[in-house]
C-alpha distance (Angstrom), angle and dihedral (degrees) to the residues before:
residue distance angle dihedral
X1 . . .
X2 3.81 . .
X3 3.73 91.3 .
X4 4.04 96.7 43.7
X5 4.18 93.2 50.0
X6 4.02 88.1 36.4
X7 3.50 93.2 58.5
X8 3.84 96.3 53.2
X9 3.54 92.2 46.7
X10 4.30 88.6 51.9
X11 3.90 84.5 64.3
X12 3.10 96.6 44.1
X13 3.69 93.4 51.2
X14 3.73 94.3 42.3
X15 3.78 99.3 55.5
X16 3.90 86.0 48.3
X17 4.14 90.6 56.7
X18 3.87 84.2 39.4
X19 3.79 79.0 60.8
X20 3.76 96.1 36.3
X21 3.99 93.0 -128.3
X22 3.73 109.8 167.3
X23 4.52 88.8 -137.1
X24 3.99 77.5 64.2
X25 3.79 95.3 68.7
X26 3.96 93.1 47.4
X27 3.78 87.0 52.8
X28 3.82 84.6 47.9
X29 3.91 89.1 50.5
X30 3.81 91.0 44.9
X31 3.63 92.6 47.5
X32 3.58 90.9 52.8
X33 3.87 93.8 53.5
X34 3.84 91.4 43.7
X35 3.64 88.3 52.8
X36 3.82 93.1 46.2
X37 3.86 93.5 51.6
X38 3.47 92.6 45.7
X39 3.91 92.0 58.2
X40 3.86 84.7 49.4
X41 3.91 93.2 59.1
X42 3.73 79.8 47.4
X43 3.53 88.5 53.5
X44 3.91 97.1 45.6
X45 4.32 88.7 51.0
X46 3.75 95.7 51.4
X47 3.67 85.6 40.9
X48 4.04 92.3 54.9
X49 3.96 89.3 50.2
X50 3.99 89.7 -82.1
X51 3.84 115.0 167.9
X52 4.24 109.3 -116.9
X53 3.71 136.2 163.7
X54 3.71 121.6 -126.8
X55 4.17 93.9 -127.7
X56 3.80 78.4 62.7
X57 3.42 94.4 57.6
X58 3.85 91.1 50.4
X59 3.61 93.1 37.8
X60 3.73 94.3 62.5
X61 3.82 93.3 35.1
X62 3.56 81.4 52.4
X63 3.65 93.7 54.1
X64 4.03 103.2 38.1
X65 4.01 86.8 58.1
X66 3.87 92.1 45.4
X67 3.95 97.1 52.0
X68 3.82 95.1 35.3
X69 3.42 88.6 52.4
X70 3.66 92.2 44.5
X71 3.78 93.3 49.7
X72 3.40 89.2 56.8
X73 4.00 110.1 51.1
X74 3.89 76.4 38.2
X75 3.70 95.3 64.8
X76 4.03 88.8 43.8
X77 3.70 101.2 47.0
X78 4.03 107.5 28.7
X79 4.00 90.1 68.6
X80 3.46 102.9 42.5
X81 3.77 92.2 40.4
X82 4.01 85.4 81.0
């Protein structure tokens, strides 16, 4: 479910940093910290004997680093852009 509602909301939050809207970098930020506490519950399965895969793993590393990252040269760029 994560993955289906995330990736609606990554659309949504691109096309508003296409636009440079300043609600597009708090969607960043929350999509950063949804994607964060996701990989925790990941975290808390695997460590209660939980089946994973190790693309997963990557994936979601992959993913945390991409939207914290984006969050953050969002929130310096998207207001001084104007």
């Amino acid at each position: 479910w994560f993955n289906t509602i995330a990736g609606l909301v990554y659309v949504a939050a691109g096309l508003g940093l296409w636009l440079q809207r300043a609600w597009a970098v708090r969607l960043s930020a929350a999509l950063a910290v949804a994607s964060v506490l996701a990989f925790a519950a990941l975290g808390v399965h695997v460590a209660v004997g939980g089946a994973y895969e190790a693309r997963t793993v990557a994936a979601m590393t992959l993913r945390c680093t991409f939207w914290i990252g984006l969050a953050w040269f969002a929130a310096r760029s998207v207001g001084t852009a104007r």
